[in-house]
N, C-alpha and C positions, 0 to 999 in steps of 0.2 A: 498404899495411899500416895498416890501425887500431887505436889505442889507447886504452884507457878503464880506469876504475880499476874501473869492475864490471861485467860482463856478465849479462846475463839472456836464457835461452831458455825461452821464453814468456810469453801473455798473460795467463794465469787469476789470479784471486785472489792466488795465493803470489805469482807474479813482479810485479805491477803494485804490492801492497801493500810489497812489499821495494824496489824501483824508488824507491817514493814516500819514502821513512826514508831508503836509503841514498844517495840525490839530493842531500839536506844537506853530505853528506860527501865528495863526490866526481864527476865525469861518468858517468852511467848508460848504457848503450844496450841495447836491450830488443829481442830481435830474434822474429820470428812468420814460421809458413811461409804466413799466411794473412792475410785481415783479422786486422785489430787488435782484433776484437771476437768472436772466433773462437774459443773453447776451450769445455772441459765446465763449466767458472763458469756461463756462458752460457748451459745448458740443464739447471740445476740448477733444480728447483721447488721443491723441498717445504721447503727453509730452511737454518737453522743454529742447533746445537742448543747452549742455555748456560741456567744456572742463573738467576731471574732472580726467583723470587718463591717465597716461604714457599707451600703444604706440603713445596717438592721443596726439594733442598740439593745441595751439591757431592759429600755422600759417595755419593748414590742412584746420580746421575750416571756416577762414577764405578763402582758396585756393576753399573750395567745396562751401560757399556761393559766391564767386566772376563767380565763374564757371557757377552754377548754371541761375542766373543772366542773363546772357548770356550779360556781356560788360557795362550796365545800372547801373549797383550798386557803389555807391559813395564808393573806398574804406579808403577815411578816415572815415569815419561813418562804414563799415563794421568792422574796427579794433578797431575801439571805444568801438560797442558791445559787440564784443569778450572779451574784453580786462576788462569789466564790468562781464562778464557773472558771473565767480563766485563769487564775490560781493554779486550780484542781488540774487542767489540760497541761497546761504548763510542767506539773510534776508530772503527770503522765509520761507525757514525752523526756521527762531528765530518766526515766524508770526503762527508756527505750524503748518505747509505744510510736508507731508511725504511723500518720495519716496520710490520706494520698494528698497528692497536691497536683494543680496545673502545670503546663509546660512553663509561664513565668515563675513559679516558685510559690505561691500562694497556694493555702488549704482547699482542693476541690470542696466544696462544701454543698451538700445535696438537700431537699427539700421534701418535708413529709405532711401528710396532716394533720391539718390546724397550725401549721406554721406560717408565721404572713413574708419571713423569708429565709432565703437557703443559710441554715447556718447549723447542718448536723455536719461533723466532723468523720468520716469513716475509713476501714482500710477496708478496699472492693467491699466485698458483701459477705466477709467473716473479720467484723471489727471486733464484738467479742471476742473471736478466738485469737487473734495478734492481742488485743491486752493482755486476757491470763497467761499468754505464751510468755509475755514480757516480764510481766511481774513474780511470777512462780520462780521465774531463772534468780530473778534478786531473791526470793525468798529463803532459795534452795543456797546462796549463799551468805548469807546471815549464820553468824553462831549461836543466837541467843533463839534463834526461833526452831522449834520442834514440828514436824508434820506426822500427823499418826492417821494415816488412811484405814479406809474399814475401821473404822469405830462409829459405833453409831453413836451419838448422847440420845439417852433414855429419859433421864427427867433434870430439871435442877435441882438445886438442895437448896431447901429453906428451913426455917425454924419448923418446917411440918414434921419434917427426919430426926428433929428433937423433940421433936412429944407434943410442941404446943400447936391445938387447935387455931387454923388461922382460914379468914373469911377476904373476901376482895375488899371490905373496908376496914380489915385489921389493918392501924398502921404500923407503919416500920417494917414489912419485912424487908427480910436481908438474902442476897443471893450467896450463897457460899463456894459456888461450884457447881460440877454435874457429875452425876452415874453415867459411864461411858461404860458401852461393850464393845470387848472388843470381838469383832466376827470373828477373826482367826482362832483363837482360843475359845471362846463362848465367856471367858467370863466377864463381868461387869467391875468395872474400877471406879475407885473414887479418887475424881479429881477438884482437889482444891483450889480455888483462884482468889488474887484479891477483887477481880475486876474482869467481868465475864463480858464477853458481847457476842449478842445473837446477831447472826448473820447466815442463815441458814438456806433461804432464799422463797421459792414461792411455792406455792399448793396444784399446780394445774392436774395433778393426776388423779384428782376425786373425778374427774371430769372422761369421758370418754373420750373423746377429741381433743387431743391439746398439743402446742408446739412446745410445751415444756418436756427435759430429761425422763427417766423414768424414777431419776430419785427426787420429783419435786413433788411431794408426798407431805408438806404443811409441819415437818413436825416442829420446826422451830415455833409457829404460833401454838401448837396445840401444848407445848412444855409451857411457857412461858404463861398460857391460858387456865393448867394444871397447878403451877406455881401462884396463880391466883392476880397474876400481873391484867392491867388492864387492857382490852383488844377493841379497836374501834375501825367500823365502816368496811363491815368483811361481806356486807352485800353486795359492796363496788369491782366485781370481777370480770376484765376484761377480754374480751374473746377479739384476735382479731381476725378482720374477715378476709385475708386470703392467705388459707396455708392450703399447701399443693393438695388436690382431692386423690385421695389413694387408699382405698379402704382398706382395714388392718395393721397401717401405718403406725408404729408407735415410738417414739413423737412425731408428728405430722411433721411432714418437711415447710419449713416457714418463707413467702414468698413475702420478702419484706416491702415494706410500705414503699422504702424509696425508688422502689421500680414506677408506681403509679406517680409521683415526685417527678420521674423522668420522661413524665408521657403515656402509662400505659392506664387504659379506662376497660371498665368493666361492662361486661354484656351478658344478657340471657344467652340462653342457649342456643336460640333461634337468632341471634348475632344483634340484637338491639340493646342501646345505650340504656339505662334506665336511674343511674342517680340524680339527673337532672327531675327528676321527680322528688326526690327526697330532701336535697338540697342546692345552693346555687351552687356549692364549693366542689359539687359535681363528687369525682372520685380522691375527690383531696381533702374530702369531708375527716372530721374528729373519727375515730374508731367506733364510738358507740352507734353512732349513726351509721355509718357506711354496713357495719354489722348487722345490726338491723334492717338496713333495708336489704341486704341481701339474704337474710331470714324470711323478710318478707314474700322477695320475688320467689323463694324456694317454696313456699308455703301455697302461692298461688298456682305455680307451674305445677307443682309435683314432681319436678327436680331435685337432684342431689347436690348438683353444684351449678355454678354458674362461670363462665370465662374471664378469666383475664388476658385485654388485647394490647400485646407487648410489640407491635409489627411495624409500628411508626416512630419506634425507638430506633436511633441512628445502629447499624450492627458493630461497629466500636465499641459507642456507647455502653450498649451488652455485654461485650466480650471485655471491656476492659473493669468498669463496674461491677459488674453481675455476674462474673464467672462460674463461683458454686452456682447458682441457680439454672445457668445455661446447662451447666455437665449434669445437674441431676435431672432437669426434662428431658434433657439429651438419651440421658441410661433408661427412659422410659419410651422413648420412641416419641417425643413431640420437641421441635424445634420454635423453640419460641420466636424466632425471627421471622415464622412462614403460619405456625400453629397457634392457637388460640390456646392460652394454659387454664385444664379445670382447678377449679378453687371452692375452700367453704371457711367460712368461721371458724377455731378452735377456741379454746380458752388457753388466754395467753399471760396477762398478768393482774395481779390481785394489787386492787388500789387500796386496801384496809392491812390491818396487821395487827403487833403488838403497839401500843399508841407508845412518840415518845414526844422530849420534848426539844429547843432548839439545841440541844446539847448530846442528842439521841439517847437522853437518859427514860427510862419502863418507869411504871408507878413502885417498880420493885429495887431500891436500894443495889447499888454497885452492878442492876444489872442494864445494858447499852443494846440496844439496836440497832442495825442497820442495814440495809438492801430493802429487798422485796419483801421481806418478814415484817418489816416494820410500818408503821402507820404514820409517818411523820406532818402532815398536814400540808404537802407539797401539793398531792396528785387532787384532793378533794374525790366528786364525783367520777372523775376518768383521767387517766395519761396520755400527757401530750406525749408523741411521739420522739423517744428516744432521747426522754429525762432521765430514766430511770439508771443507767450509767452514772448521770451526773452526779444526780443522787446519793447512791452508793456510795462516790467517793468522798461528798462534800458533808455527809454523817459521820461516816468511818472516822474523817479529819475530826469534825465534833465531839463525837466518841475519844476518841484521842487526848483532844489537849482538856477534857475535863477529866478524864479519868484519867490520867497518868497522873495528873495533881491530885485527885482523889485515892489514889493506891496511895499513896505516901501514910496518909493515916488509919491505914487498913491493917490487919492480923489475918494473919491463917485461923479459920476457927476451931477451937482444940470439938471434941465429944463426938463427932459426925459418924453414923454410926454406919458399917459395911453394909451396902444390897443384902436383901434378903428373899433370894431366888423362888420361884416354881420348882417342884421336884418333878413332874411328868412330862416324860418326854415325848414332844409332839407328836402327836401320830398322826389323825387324817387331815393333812393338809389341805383337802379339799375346803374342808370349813373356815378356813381364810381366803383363796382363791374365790369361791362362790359367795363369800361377803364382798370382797373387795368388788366384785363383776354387779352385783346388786346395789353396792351405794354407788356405783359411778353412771348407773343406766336409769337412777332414782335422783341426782343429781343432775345430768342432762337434761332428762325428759322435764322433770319437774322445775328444777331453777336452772336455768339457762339463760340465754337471751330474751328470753320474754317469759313471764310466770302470773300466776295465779292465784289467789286466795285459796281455791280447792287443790291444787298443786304443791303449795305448801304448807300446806296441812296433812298433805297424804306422806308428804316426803317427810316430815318430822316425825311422825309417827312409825314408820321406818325405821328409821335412823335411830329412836329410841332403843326399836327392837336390837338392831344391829350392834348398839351401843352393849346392851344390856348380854347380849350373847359372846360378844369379844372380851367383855371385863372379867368374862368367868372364865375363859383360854386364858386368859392372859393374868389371872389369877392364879392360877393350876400348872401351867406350862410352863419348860424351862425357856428362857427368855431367848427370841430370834426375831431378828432383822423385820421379816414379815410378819410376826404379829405388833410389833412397834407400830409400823408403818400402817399398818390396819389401822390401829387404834389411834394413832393420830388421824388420819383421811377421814375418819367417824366422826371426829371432833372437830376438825373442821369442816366437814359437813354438816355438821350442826351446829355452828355460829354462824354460818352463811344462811341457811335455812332462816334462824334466829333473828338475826338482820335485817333480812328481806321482809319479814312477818311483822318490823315495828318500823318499818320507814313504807308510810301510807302515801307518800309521793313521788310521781317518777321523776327522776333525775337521771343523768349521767349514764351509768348501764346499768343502773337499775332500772327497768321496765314491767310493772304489771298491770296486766290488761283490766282488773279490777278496778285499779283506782282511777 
């Protein structure tokens, strides 16, 4: 049994930056199912977006994310954000985070949409991957913080591990900790915390298509949804519409927003402009839209993808900007300075989660959320482009200064009782693979960017099944990586499912053709 005064599941952004503040305070330990460098922080390009220089202001900022949103975004929590953002940048940069900036000295700052102006902060077109590079190096030196890669957390521990029957409106429960396994070994440890925080990151991988890792498999909402915590607005998942068309790709390579920011517009296939139909804001339109309508034009063509035309971008511009994305069209055979890049939709990130509150505190005692796992009332109906960094950091802070002052009157809880494993040792793995391949092509087809009353009906009745077939492996089995991950992807496909079936109005990315 191990004990720590704060626990963290996961690497990205939220949990490394909370890790690093609450380390002052107490022994950390920071646990990942995968490399240490491993999350969607990591495959984030296009930046993070803060107010930073006259003509723009905090109120705009706020007016494009309230907009955006479409009516669902809490805006006390949205000006809270804001109203942190440069803070949050600021410690960024003391953590050794660089942005690019102009030849005066001043932050290049680029322009995405639904922004009314340029003020995303980025380094070229891997500004994730310079953060976590940055922050892990401080993390890795800290004394007080632990990193235990390949462990998965399996469930949390509540009063349920002591015996008492507990419902989503029993009050009071308590977070004690989590059952980690560890891969290397196979077994499961119990780890105690006074002050847990999810930060686990997002779910794209129910999804066939998606620019997320391959470990963003939902499990931090599906423990927290198991532990009986409350999860709101998991119908709100965003697909954006251009990540590079390359079938079998797994994660779709991501052709971030701020290439169209810089000029580049979308075309059929046959080389005509077409969001000027859909919207004035053209290709600079919010995400749900631009998604949609390129759903649309694929639906009517019978195309697989549609172009993005990059050829009127200065070749600087590109090459100093957009580097990753040049070398990877490059390694394909299409020069985006001359070639039109094919594109489609994936699923990109999830605007619901676990709900918290402006403090990142769950409906569940001592336990905290934050990143993309979480529900915080910022995004509402959809995300403005290249908040969700901000996000991250300006919870994590949240998270932080309420629970470091909340550890103080906490205890280790004595009685928690060891895992109590599967004895059978896995054998046809198939029957995990051939679930996994059925909820993600039941998922697509059925709730995707556009859905249906008969679609989701067909897809929860599925998912029942699927559900009901994995709890008996996963009963019986001795416990791995892959049937976890199953059985979380299940349960989050079935709150999404869930979602979509009681919100009878279309907003934001939620779209059904029924209502």
């Amino acid at each position: 049994m191990i004990k720590t005064d704060f626990l963290v599941i996961g690497t990205g952004l939220a949990g490394l930056s909370f890790a690093l503040k609450a380390a002052k305070h107490g022994k950390v330990i920071i646990v990942t199912k995968s490399d240490e460098d491993e999350s969607n922080t990591k495959y984030a390009q296009g930046g993070i977006a803060s107010v930073m220089s006259f003509p723009d202001s905090k109120e705009k900022h706020v007016a494009d994310t309230l907009s955006c949103g479409d009516g669902l975004c809490d805006e006390g929590i949205v000006k809270m954000v804001i109203t942190q953002s440069h803070a949050r940048i600021e410690e960024l940069i003391s953590w050794g985070a660089e942005f690019d900036k102009t030849q005066s000295g001043d932050f290049d700052l680029a322009r995405e949409g639904g922004h009314s102006e340029n003020r995303v902060l980025h380094h070229k077109d891997i500004t994730g991957l310079e953060i976590e590079r940055k922050i892990l190096a401080k993390v890795h030196d800290h004394k007080n913080i632990e990193l235990y890669t390949h462990h998965f957390a399996v469930d949390l521990i509540t009063q349920h591990h002591l015996g008492m029957e507990i419902k989503r409106s029993t009050p009071g429960i308590e977070c004690y900790g989590a059952y980690i396994l560890n891969n290397k070994t196979g077994k499961v440890e119990t780890v105690l915390s006074k002050i847990t925080l999810m930060a686990s990151g997002g779910a794209g991988q129910v999804y066939q298509n998606t620019t997320n890792p391959v470990i963003a498999t939902g499990d931090g909402v599906a423990m927290a949804y198991r532990a009986m915590a409350r999860v709101k607005h998991m119908e709100f998942v965003q697909f954006h519409p251009t990540a590079l068309y390359q079938p079998g790709s797994n994660p779709a390579f991501l052709i971030t927003e701020a290439v169209r920011g810089a000029g580049a517009v979308l075309r059929t296939r046959s080389g005509k402009e077409f969001m000027h139909r859909y919207d004035k804001r053209k290709s600079l339109a919010p995400r749900d839209i631009v998604a949609r309508a390129i759903d649309s034009e694929l639906k009517k063509s019978g195309d697989e993808f549609v172009y993005l035309d990059c050829t009127s971008i200065d070749e600087n511009n590109i090459k100093n900007h957009f580097p990753n994305i040049l070398k990877k069209c490059q390694s394909i055979g299409i020069n985006p300075l001359k070639d039109f890049i094919p594109v489609t939709p994936a699923a990109h990130y999830f605007c619901g989660g676990i709900e918290t509150d402006e403090h990142a505190r769950t409906s569940i005692k001592n336990l905290y959320a934050a990143g993309e796992c979480a529900c915080t009332g910022l995004h509402g109906a959809n995300r403005l482009a290249s908040n969700s960094l901000l996000e991250a950091l300006v919870f994590a802070h949240q998270a932080f200064r309420h629970g470091c002052e909340n550890s103080k009157n906490i205890r280790w809880k004595e009685g928690i009782p060891d895992w109590e494993p599967g004895t059978k040792i896995p054998g046809e793995m198939v029957l995990i693979t051939q679930s996994r391949k059925e909820l993600k092509e039941l998922m697509t087809n059925y709730v995707g960017i556009f859905r249906s009353d008969m679609r989701l009906q067909r897809a929860l009745k599925r998912t029942r099944l699927l559900f009901e077939e994995t709890e008996d492996l996963y009963d019986k089995w001795i416990l791995t990586p892959e049937i976890c991950e199953l059985r979380n992807m299940i349960n989050i496909g079935y709150l999404i499912i869930k979602a979509a079936m009681q919100r009878t109005e279309n907003r934001g990315l939620h779209f059904n053709t029924d209502n």
